[in-house]
C-alpha positions in Angstrom: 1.2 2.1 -13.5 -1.5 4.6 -12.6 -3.1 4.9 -8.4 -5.8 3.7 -10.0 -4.1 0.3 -11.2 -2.6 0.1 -8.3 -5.9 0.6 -5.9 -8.2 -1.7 -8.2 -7.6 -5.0 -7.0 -8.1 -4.3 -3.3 -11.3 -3.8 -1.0 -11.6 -0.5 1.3 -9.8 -1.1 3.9 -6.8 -2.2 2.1 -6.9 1.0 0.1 -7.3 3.0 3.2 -4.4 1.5 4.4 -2.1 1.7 1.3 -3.1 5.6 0.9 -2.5 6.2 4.6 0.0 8.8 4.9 0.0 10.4 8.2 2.1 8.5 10.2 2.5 5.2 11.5 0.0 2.2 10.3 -0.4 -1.3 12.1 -2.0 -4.0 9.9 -3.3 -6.4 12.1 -5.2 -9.5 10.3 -5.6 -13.2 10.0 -4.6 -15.5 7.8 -5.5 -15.4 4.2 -6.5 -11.7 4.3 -4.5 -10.0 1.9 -1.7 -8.0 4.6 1.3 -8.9 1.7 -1.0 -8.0 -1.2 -1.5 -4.6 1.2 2.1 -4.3 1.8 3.1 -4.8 -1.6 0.7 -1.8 -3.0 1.5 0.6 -0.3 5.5 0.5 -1.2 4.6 0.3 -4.8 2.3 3.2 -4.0 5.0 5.5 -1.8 7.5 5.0 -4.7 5.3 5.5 -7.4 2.6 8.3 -6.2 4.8 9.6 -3.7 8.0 10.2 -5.2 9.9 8.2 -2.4 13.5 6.7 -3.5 13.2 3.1 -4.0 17.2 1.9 -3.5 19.2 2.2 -0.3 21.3 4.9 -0.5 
């Protein structure tokens, strides 16, 4: 799956977040707003585009 697959579905702020790389990142929203979908992307994202291990070692 390319960045871009993985970016299309979401609006600007949920990219911003799932791209955000330089240190710590607090998602703070209500109900119904998409923080799993977000969640979800980012790790997909920092396995995929990132090269980050995705098992425990």
């Amino acid at each position: 799956m390319s960045e871009k697959t993985l970016l299309s579905g979401l609006v600007d702020r949920q990219r911003d977040a799932v791209t955000h790389t330089s240190g710590p990142l607090l998602i703070l929203a209500g109900a119904g707003t998409g923080k799993t979908t977000t969640i979800t992307a980012k790790i997909a994202y920092m396995v995929q585009e990132l090269g980050i291990a995705s098992g425990a070692t």
